[in-house]
Phi, psi and omega in degrees: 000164151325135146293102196271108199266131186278153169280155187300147180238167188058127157229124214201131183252130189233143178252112304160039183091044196028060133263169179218142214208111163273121183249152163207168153254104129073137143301168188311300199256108160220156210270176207273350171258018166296143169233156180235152150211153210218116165263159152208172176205146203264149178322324183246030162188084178270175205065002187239063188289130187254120181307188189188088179322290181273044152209066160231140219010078189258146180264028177274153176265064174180169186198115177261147168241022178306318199255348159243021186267140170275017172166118181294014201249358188252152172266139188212143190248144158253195186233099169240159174207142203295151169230115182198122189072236177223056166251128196213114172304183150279147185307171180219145170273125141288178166287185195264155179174131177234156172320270199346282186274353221243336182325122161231153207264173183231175128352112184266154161281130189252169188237090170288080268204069162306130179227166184328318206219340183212169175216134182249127178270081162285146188219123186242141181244145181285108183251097184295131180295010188261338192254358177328281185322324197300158185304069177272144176249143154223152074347103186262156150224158193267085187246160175275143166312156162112315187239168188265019208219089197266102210267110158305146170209140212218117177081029197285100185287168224280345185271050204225152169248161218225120161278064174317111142333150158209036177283331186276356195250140172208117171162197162262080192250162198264168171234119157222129182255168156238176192237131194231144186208154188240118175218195178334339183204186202233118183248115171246161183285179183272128186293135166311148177302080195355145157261108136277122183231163189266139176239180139070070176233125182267099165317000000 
């Protein structure tokens, strides 16, 4: 007979790292070769659970759906349920939740290019390529090591690069930028982990 398979449990849509990602665990008892797969469906056309190709029978506890949703500005929930043989849980829901307002940002990388007199300042975003387009920013800031007294350039969009003069700097100075996104409110990542480099040092 069936194998009565408990449903994935905590099932949770999170938003992640410009990802937007169904997350879960295991039913209590489940067996160690179990697959999941995972639907969803949007506010504005409910009852209408849509596959989701690279999450059908996966033996991972997760789905980024970023990149299959048909529209970031709508709210959407999934579903998933354990598989294993021809034993099928019951679906489990998540809440509602759309990219647009629900986005959350990670830490831009910043890339640095010293140069005699100046330094130019790229900020590259870990980006699922469906969202590439949407307004992404960044804010970078400038300091001496040491000191508190921190010179902001504010409101870079992610392709533009930031020129600095460094004819006035001697010294060791830091870099850290944030990922910046203007949706219902204006939301940023948490600033990156400082770059230092020695600038002006007459060898």
């Amino acid at each position: 007979g069936h194998v009565r398979l408990l449903p994935p449990q905590n099932v949770t849509l999170l938003s992640k790292d410009f990802a937007m990602i169904l997350t879960w665990a295991p039913g209590e008892v489940s067996p160690p070769d179990v697959t999941y797969t995972v639907r969803f469906e949007s506010q504005d056309r409910l009852d209408k659970w849509m596959k989701v190709p690279h999450c059908t029978n996966i033996p991972r506890t997760f789905c980024n759906l970023t990149c299959a949703l048909p529209n970031l500005y709508v709210k959407v929930r999934a579903r998933v349920k354990a598989v294993w043989g021809r034993s099928r849980s019951p679906w489990v829901k998540s809440q509602f939740k759309d990219y647009y307002s629900d986005v959350e940002l990670a830490p831009p990388v910043l890339n640095l290019d010293v140069r005699e007199n100046s330094i130019h300042v790229t900020a590259s975003f870990p980006l699922p390529t469906c969202v590439e387009n949407l307004t992404w920013k960044y804010d970078l800031n400038l300091w001496e090591a040491g000191s508190e007294d921190k010179k902001k350039y504010e409101g870079y969009f992610r392709k533009d690069t930031v020129t600095i003069n460094s004819t006035a700097l001697r010294g060791i100075y830091c870099f850290s930028a944030r990922a910046l996104y203007d949706s219902i409110d204006l939301k940023h990542s948490e600033f990156s982990q400082p770059v230092c480099v020695p600038l002006n040092h007459k060898g």
